[in-house]
C-alpha positions in Angstrom: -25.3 37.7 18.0 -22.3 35.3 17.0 -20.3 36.2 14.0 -18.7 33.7 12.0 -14.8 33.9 12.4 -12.7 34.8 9.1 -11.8 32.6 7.0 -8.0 32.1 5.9 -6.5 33.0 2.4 -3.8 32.5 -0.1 -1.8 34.4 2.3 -2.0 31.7 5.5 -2.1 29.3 3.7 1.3 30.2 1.7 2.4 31.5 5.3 1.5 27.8 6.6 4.2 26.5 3.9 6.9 28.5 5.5 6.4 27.2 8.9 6.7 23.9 7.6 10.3 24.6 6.9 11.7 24.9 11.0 9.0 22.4 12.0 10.5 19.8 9.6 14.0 20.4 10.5 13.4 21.1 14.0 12.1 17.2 14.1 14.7 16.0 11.8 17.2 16.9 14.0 16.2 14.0 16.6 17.2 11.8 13.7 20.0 13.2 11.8 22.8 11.9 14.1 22.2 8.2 13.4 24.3 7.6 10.1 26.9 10.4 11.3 28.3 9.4 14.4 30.6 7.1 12.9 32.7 9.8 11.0 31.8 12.2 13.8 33.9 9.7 16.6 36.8 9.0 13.6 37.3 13.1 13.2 36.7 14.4 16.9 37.7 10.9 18.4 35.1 11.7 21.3 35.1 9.8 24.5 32.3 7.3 25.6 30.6 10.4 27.8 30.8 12.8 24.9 29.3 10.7 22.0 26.7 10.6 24.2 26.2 13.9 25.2 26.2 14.8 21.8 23.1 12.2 21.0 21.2 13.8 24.0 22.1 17.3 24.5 19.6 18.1 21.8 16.6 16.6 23.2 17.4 17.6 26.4 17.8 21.1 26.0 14.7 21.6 23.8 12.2 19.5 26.3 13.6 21.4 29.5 12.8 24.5 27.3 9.7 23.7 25.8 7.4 25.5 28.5 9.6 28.5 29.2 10.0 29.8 25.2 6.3 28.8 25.2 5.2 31.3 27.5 8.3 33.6 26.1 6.0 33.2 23.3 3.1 34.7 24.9 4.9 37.6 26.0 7.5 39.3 23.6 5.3 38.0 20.0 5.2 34.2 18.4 7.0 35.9 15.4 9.7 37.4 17.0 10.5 34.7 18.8 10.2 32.0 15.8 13.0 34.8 14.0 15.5 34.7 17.0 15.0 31.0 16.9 15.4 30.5 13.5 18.8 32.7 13.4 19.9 30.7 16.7 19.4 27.6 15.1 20.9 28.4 11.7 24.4 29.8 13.6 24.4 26.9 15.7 24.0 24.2 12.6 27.2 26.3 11.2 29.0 25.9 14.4 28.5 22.7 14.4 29.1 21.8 10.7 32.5 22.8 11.4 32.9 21.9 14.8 36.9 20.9 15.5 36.4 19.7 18.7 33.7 17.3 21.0 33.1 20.0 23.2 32.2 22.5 20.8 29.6 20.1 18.8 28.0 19.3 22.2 27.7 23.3 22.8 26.0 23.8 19.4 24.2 20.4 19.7 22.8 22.8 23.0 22.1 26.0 21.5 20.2 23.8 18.4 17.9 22.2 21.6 17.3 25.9 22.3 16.1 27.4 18.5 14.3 24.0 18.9 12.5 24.9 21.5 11.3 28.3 20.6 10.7 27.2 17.0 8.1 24.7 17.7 5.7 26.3 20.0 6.2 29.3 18.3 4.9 27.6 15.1 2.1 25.5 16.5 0.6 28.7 18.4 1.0 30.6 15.0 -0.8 28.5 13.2 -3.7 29.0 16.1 -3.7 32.6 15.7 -3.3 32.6 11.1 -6.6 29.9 11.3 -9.7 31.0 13.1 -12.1 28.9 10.7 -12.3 25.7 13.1 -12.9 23.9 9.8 -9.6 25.4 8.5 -7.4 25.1 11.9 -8.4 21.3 11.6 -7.1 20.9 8.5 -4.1 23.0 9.1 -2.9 21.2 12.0 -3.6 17.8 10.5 -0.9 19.0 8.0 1.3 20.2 11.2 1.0 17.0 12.6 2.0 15.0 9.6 5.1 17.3 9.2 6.3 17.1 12.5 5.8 13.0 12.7 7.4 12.3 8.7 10.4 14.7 9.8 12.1 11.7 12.5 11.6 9.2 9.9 13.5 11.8 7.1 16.0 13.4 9.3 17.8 9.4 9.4 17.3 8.9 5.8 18.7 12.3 4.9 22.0 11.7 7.3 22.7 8.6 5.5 22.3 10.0 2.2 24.2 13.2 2.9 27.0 10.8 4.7 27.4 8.8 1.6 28.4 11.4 -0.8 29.7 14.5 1.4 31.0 14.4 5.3 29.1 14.9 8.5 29.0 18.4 8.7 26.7 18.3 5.5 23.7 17.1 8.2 24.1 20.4 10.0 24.3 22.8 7.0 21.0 21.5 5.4 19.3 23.8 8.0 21.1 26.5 6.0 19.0 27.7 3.4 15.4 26.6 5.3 16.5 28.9 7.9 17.3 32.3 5.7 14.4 31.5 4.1 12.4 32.0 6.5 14.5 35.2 8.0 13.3 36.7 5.1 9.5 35.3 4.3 8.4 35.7 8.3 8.2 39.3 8.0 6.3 39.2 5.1 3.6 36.6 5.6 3.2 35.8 9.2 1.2 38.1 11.5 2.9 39.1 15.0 0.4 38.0 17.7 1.3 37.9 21.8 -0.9 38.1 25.2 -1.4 41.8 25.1 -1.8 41.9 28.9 0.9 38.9 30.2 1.5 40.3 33.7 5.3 40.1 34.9 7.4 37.1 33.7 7.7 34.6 36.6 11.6 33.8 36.3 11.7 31.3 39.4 9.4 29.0 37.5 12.1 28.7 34.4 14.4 26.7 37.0 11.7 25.5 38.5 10.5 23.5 35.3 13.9 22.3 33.9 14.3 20.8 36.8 11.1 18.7 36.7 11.7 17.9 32.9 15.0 16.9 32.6 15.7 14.6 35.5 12.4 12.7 34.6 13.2 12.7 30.6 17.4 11.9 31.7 16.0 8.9 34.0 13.6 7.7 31.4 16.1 8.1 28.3 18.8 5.7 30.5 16.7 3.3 31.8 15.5 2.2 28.2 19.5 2.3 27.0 20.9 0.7 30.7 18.2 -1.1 32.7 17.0 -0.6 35.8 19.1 1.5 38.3 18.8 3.2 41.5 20.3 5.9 40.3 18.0 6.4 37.5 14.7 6.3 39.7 16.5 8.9 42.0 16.3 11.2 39.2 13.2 10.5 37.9 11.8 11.1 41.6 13.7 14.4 42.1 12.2 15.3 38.8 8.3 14.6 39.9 9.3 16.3 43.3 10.3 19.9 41.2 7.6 18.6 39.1 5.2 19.1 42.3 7.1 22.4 43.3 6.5 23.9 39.8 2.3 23.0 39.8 2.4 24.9 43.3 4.3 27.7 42.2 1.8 28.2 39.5 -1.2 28.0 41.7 -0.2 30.9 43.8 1.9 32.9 41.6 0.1 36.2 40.3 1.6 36.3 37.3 2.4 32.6 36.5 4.7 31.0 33.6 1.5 28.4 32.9 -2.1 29.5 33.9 -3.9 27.1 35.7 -7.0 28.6 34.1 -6.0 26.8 30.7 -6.7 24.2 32.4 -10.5 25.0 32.8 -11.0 24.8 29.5 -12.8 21.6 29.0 -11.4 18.8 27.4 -7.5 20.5 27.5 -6.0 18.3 30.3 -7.8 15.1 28.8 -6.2 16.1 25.5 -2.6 16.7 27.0 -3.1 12.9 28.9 -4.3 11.2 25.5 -1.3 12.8 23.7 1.1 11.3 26.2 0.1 7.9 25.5 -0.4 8.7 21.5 3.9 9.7 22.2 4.2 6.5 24.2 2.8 4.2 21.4 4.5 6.4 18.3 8.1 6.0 20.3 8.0 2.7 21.9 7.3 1.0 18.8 10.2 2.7 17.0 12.7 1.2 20.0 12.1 -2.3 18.6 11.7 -1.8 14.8 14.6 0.3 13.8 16.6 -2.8 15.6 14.7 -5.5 13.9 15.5 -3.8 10.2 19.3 -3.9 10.8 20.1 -6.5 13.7 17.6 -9.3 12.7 17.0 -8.7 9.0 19.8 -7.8 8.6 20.0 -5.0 6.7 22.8 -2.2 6.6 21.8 1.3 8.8 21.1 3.4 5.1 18.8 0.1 3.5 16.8 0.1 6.9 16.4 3.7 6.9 15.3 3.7 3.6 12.5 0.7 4.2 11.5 2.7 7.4 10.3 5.4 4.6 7.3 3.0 3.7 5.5 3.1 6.8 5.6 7.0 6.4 3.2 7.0 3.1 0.2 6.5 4.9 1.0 9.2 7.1 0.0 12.0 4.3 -3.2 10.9 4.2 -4.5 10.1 8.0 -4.6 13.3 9.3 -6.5 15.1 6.4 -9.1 12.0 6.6 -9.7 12.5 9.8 -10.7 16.3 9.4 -12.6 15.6 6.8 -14.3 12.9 9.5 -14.7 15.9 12.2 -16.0 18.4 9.4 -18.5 15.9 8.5 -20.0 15.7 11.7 -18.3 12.5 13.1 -17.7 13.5 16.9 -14.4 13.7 18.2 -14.5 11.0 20.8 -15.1 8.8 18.0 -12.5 9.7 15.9 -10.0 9.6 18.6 -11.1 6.5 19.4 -10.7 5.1 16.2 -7.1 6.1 16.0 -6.3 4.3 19.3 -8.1 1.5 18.1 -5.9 1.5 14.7 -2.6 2.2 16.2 -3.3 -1.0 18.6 -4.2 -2.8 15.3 -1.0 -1.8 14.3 0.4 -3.7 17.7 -1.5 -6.4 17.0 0.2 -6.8 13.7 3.5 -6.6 15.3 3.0 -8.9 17.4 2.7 -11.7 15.1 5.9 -10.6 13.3 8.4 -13.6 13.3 12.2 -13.4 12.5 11.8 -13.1 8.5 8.3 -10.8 8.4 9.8 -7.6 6.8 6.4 -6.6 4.7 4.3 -7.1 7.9 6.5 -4.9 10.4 6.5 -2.3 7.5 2.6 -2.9 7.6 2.4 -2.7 11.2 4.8 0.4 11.7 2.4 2.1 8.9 -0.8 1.2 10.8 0.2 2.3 14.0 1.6 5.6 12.3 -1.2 6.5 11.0 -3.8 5.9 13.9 -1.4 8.3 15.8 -1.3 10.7 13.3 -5.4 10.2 13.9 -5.1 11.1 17.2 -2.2 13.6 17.9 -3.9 15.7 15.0 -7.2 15.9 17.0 -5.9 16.4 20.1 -3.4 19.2 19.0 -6.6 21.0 17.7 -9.0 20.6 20.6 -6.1 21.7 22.8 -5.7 24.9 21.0 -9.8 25.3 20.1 -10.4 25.1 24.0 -7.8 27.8 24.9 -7.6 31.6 24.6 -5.7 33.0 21.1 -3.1 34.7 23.5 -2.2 31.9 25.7 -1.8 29.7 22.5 1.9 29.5 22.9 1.4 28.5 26.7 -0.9 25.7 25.1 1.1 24.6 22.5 4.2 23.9 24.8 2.0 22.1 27.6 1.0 19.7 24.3 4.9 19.5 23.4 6.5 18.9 26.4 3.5 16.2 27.4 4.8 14.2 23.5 8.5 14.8 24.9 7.5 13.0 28.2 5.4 10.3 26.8 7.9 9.5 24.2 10.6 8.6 26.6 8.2 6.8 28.7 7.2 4.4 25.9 10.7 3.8 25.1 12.1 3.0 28.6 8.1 0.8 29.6 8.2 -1.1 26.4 11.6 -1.1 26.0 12.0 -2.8 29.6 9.2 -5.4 28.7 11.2 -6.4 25.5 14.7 -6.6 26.9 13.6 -8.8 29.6 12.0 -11.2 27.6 14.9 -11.4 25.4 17.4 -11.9 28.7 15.1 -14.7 29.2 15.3 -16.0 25.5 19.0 -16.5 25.3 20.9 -19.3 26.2 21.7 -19.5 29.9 25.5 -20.6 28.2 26.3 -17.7 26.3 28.4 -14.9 28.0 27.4 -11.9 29.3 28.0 -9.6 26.4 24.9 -11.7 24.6 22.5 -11.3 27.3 22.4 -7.1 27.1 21.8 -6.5 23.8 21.5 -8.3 20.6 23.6 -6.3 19.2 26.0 -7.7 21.9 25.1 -11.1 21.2 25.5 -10.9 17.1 29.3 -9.2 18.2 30.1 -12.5 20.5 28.7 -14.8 17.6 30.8 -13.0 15.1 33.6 -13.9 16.6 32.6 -17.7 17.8 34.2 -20.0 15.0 31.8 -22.5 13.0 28.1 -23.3 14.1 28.4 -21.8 17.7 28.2 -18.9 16.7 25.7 -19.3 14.1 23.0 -20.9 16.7 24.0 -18.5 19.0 22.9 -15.5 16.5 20.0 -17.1 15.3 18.7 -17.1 19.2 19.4 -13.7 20.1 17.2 -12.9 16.9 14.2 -15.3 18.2 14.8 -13.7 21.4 14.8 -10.5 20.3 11.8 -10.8 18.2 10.0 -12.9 20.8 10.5 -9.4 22.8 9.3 -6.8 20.3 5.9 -9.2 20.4 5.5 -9.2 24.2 6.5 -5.3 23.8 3.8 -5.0 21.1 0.8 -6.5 22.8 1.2 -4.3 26.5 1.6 -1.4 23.8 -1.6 -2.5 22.1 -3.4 -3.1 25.4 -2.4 0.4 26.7 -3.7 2.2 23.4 -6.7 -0.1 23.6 -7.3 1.3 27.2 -6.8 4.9 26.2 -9.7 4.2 23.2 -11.7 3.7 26.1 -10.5 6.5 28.2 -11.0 9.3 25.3 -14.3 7.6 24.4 -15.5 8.5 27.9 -13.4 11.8 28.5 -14.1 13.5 25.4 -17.9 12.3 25.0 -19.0 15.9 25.9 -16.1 17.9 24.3 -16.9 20.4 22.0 -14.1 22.9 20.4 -14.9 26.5 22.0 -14.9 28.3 18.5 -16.8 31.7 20.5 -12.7 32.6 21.7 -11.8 33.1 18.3 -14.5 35.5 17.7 -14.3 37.7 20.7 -10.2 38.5 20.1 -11.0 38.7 16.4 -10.9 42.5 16.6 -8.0 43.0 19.1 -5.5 45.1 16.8 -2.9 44.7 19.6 -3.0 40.9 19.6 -2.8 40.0 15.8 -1.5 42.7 13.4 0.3 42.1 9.9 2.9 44.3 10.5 4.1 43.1 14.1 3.1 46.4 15.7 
């Protein structure tokens, strides 16, 4: 005889609040940098190599990570480790508030990447182990979901607020007060919950998968921002080599870093796959339109930021409509579906955007936001309703690390397909410094006197927009495909709720007071 799971109270759901706090700011922090850098290079004076280290330290750091603190996770308690996070990431936002030098922002940038990475599976996993109710879970990770996705489109708006009115270190010290609050609430509302038999930590596989994530994610990150290189495609091959290494470690280890058994489960590896491409459509898209705001509207970096809000609004809503969809009955694969099929609506939209269409880009960008909302929410939850409570950690960094990978892949696929067409699209005459970028091309015009450089701008803009249309159809046509692909993969999925019944009683895996 089944019992029904327990519901969640006043407590998770006030507990749920508090985790918003690192999740927003952990996301933010992608973001934060874009209004700064200027002050930061006129007060460290930074060389070429180090502004850019200190753009990608972050990211790199907490996607190399993402697996390891995951299964950290798993081992030593989801609580304790969100606590040594949080006070690594609030020290580190100091450190670099004040930084004096390059070298030591980059270092904090690094240890930020780490709190990162043990914040966000920690809170994802957490939330797993607070909401049994599957009705609940859905609705809590909808909420998740929408925090995480609103907190890249915030973190640019608050840097160029915050840069306005104070100086760049204010971007860091916001993280302040988020982060002793929840020193001080953790303790008090969030259950301790771990594996309580993990077997030995397998150290050789830590190695093992930062060197499959980070060449790939370096590779992917440089081909979007350079082109094409040899060099790049050696690392993203070395990367899929350890990549290999790492699956085969974790096939014949005893005690391995990621069980293969999670995935058994049925429907988890088709909902890591469809969250890839959700990443690849949610990023790719934002390579184009945060150019076409400033560089082609032309609008200044803090009145783009702020218009990019708009396509956020929708976001509140589409994940706790689509619960409401599952709760109702609607099956899964449908509702998946149907956010593929919106977010490649929102292509379609984009693709018809010319060089003065500023309400239909914000249209589009809030279309395809929210059918990936649709889909990332649903996905997060039938990853974590298919697995074990006390390999939820484990789980929710698989999930992570696949949105980390398919982000940069969207970037550097679509991003490819648009710069080629606008290569194509500018005028075999202009120099070289036109044909990279356009914001290469608007420099060059700037400084050609009279009409010259007027027809020369107004070209790179057709060209750039003609590239962000050819960008947006293969992105529709890829979501379009992966409508099809969950329709058929997740047509017999159903959310194993018995796993949160069986562990229900386990005193040693979930207790209020951590012990």
């Amino acid at each position: 005889m089944t019992t029904n799971p327990p519901r969640a109270g006043r407590r998770e759901w006030t507990a749920l609040a508090v985790l918003m706090l690192p999740l927003l700011l952990v996301s933010m922090d992608v973001s934060v940098l874009y209004f700064a850098i200027p002050q930061i290079s006129a007060d460290l004076e930074p060389s070429g190599t180090q502004q850019l280290w200190i753009f990608d330290i972050y990211a790199f750091v907490l996607a190399g990570l993402l697996m390891t603190m995951g299964s950290v996770g798993d081992r030593i308690g989801r609580r304790r480790l969100l606590l040594i996070g949080a006070a690594a990431f609030g020290a580190a936002s100091l450190v670099a508030a004040y930084a004096n030098s390059a070298e030591t922002l980059i270092a904090a940038r690094a240890v930020l990447g780490i709190g990162g990475a043990t914040l966000m599976p920690s809170t994802l996993a957490l939330v797993r182990t607070m909401f049994t109710d599957p009705a609940q879970r859905a609705k809590a990770i909808a909420m998740w979901s929408g925090v995480m996705t609103a907190g890249v489109a915030l973190g640019s708006v608050l840097s160029g607020v915050l840069v306005e009115y104070f100086w760049w270190g204010s971007v860091f010290l916001v993280n302040l007060p988020a982060m002793a609050l929840l020193l001080v609430l953790a303790p008090l509302l969030l259950p301790e919950s771990k594996d309580p038999a993990p077997g030995r930590f397998d150290r050789v596989s830590v190695p093992l998968s930062m060197a499959a994530v980070l060449p790939v994610v370096y590779g992917l990150k440089e081909i979007t921002s350079e082109g094409w290189n040899a060099r790049y495609v050696l690392s993203i091959t070395v990367g899929l080599l350890f990549a290999a290494l790492f699956v085969h470690r974790q096939r014949t280890s005893a005690s391995p870093m990621v069980s293969p058994a999670l995935f058994r489960g049925r429907g988890f590896a088709s909902a890591i796959g469809l969250n890839l491409v959700s990443a690849f459509g949610m990023m790719g898209s934002a390579f184009f339109t945060t150019q076409y705001l400033q560089s082609v509207l032309d609008k200044s970096a803090l009145q783009a930021a702020l218009w990019a809000l708009l396509p956020s609004l929708p976001i509140g809503l589409a994940a706790p409509v689509t619960a409401g969809l599952v709760q109702r009955g609607v099956h899964r694969a449908r509702v998946v579906a149907a956010g593929f099929v919106v977010a490649a609506s929102g292509y379609g939209l984009l693709a018809l955007a010319g060089t003065d269409s500023l309400w239909l880009v914000l249209v589009a960008c809030g279309v395809l936001a929210s059918g990936i909302v649709m889909v990332m929410s649903q996905l997060m939850d039938l990853a974590l309703g298919t697995v074990p409570v006390e390999r939820s950690g484990s789980a929710s960094s698989l999930m992570e690390t696949g949105t980390e990978f398919g982000g940069a892949l969207g970037m550097a696929v679509l991003g490819s397909i648009g710069t080629a067409v606008y290569r194509h699209g500018v005028p075999d005459s202009a120099p070289a410094a036109a044909h990279e970028t356009l914001g290469g091309a608007l420099a060059v015009a700037g400084q050609s006197p009279g009409s010259a450089g007027d027809s020369l701008a107004t070209a790179a803009r057709e060209a750039f927009t003609q590239g962000m249309q050819a960008a947006a159809i293969a992105g529709a046509v890829v979501l379009a495909g992966a409508a099809v692909l969950a329709s058929v993969t997740l047509r017999r999925v159903r959310v194993r709720e018995e796993s949160c019944t069986e562990n229900a009683g386990r005193a040693d895996q979930v207790s209020p007071s951590g012990v």
